[in-house]
C-alpha positions in Angstrom: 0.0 0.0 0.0 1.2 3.6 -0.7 0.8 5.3 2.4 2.3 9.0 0.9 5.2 10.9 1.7 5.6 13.9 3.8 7.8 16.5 5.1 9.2 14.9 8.9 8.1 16.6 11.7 9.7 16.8 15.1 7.9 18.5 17.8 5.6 19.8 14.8 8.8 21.2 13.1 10.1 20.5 10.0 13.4 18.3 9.6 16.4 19.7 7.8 19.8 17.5 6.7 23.1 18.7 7.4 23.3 19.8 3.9 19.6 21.8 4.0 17.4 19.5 2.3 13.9 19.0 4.3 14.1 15.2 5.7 11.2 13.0 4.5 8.7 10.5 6.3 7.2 7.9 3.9 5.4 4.2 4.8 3.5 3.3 8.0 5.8 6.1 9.8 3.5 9.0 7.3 0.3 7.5 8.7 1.2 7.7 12.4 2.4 11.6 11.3 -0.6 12.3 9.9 -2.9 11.1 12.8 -0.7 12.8 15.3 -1.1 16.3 13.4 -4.9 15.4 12.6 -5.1 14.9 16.8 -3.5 18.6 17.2 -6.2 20.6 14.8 -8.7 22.3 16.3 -11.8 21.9 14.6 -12.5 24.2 11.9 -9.5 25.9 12.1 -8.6 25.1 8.3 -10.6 26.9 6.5 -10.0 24.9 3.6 -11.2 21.5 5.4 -13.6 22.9 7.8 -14.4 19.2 9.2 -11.1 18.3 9.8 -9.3 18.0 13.4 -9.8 16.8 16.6 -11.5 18.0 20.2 -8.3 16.3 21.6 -6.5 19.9 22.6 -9.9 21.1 24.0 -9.3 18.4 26.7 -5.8 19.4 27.7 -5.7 20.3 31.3 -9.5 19.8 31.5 -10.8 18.5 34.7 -14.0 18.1 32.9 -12.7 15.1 30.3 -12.9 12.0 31.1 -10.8 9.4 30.5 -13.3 7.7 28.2 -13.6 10.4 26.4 -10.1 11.3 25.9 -10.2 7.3 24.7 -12.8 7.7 22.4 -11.4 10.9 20.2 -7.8 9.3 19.8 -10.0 6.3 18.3 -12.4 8.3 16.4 -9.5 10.5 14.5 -7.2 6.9 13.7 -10.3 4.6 12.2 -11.2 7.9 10.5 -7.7 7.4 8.4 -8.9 5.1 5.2 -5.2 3.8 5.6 -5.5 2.6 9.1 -6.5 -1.1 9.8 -9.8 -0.4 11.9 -9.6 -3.4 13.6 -6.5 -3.1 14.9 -7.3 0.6 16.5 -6.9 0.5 20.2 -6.3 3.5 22.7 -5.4 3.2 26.5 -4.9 5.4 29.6 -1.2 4.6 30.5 -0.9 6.8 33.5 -2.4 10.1 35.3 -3.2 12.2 32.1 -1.3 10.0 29.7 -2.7 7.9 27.1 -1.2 5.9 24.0 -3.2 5.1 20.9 -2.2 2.2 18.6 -3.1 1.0 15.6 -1.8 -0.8 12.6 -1.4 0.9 8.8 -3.3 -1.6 6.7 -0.9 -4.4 5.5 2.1 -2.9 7.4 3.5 -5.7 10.1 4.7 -3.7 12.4 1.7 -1.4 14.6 2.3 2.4 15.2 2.2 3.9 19.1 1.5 7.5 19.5 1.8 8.9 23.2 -0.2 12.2 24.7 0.1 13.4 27.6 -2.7 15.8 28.1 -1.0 17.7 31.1 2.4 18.4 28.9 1.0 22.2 27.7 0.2 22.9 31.7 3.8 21.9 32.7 5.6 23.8 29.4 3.8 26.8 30.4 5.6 26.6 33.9 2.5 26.8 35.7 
């Protein structure tokens, strides 16, 4: 399956080589990218793809969201991905505010493990 090729993102930058050139992501590795960046829209911020994103940043710090919830939008945005094995979609609350979503490109071997930890913005802001 051709799962695209992207520019690769670290901490939502762009990659560059020693030499300049942007550094590419291609295979299962674009899917998980793409997921993790759909997870970090805000809905209707695009204004040319006014459905896409996620409620996912609207829980950060939230005393409100549950766990379940949380749980349920990490699942919604992978099996929403037509290159994402929907059966293989599971997401998990690995400690106080942390949770881990994995899922499986279709026909790759090897799942993909994306990690939030929803108090990370509260604790970069210093407060």
């Amino acid at each position: 399956m051709d799962y695209g090729t992207d520019f690769l993102l670290e901490n939502d930058d762009i990659v560059f080589t020693a030499d300049g050139d942007i550094k590419l992501v291609s295979g299962p590795a674009t899917v998980a990218q793409d997921i993790d960046q759909a997870l970090k829209i805000t809905p209707g911020s695009l204004y040319w793809d006014k459905d896409a994103g996620s409620s996912l940043l609207f829980m950060l710090n939230d005393s409100e969201s549950s766990a379940a919830s949380v749980i349920a939008e990490l699942e919604r945005v992978a099996i929403a991905d037509p290159r994402v094995d929907t059966e293989s979609v599971r997401a998990y609350q690995a400690g106080t505010n942390r949770f881990r979503l994995e899922f499986a490109p279709a026909g790759a071997v090897i799942p993909e493990t994306l990690e939030y930890d929803l108090n990370k913005s509260k604790e970069a802001r210093g407060a």
